[in-house]
Backbone as JSON Lines, residues from 0, in Angstrom:
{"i":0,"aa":"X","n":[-14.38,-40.73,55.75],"ca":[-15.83,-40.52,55.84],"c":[-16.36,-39.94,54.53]}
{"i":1,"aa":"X","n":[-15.71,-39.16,54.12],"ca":[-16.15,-38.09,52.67],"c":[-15.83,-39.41,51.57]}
{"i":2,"aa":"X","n":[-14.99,-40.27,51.84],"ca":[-14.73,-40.8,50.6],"c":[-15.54,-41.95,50.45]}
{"i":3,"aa":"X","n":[-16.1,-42.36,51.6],"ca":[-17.25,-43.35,51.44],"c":[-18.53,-42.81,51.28]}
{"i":4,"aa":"X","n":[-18.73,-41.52,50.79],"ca":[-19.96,-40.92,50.71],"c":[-20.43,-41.88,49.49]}
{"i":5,"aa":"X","n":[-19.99,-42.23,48.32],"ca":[-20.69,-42.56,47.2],"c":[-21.2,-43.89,47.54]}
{"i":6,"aa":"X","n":[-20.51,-44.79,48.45],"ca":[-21.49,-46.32,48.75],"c":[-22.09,-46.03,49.75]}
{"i":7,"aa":"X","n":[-22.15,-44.76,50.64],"ca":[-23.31,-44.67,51.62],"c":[-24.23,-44.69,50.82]}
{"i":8,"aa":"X","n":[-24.15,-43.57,49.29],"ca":[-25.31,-43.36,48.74],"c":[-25.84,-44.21,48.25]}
{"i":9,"aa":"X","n":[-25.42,-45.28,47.77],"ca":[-25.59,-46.13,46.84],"c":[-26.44,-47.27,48.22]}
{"i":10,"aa":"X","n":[-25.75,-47.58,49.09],"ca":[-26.86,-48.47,50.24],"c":[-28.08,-47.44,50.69]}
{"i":11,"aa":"X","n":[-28.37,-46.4,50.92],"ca":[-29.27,-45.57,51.25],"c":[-30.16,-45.46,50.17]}
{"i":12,"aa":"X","n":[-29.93,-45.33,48.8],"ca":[-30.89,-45.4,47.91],"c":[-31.49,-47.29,47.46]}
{"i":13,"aa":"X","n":[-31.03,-47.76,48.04],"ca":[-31.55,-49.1,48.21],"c":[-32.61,-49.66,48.83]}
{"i":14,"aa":"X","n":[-32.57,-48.99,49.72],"ca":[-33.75,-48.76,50.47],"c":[-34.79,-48.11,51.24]}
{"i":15,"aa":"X","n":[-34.65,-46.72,49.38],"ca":[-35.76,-45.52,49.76],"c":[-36.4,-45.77,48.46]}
{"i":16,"aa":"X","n":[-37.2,-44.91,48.62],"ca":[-38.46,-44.86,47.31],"c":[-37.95,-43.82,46.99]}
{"i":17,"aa":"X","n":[-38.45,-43.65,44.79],"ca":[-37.8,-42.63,44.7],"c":[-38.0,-41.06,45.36]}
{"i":18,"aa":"X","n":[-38.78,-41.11,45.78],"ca":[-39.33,-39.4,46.39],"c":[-38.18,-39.64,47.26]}
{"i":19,"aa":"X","n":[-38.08,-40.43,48.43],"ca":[-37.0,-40.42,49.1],"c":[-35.29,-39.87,48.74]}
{"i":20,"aa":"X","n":[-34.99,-40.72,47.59],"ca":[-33.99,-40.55,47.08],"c":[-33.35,-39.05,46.59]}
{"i":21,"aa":"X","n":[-34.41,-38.7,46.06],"ca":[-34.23,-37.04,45.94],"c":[-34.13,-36.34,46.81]}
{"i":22,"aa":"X","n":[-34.63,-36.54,47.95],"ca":[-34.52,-35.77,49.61],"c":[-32.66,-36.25,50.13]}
{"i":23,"aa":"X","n":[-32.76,-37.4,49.06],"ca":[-30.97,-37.51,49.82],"c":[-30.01,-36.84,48.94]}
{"i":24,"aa":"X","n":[-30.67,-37.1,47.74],"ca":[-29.41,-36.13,46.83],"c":[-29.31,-34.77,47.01]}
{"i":25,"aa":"X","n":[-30.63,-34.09,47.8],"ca":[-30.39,-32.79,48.1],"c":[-29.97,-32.37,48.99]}
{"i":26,"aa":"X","n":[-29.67,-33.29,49.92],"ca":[-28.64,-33.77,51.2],"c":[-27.21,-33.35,50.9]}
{"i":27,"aa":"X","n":[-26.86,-34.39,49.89],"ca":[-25.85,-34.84,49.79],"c":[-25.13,-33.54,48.99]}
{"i":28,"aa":"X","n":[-26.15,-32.75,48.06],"ca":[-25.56,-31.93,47.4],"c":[-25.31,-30.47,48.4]}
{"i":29,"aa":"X","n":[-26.34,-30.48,49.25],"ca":[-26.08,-29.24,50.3],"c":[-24.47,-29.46,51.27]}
{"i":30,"aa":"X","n":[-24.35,-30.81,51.52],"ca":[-22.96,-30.98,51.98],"c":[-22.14,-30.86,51.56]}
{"i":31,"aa":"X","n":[-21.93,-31.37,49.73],"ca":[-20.89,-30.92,49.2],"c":[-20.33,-29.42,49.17]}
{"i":32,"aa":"X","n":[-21.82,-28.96,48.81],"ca":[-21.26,-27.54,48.47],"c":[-20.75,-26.72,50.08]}
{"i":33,"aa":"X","n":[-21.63,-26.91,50.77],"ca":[-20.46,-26.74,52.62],"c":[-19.51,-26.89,52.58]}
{"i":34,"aa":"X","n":[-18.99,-28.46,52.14],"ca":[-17.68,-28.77,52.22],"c":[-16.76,-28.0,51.15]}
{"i":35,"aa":"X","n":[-17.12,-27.81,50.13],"ca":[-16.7,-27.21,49.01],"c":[-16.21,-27.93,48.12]}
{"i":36,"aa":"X","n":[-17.15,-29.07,48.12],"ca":[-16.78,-30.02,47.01],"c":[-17.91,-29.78,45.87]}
């Protein structure tokens, strides 16, 4: 699941606008740092 994070991201920013896209990277970055990546 963690290791397919980078082509989730990559299909999810495909079909957001950029304002969107930033709401996911701040997603994505709040999970890492949870996870402790």
């Amino acid at each position: 699941m963690l290791g397919s994070s980078g082509e989730e991201r990559t299909i999810i920013k495909e079909g957001l606008s950029e304002g969107d896209e930033i709401v996911i990277d701040g997603a994505f970055l709040l999970k890492g740092i949870s996870f402790g990546f």
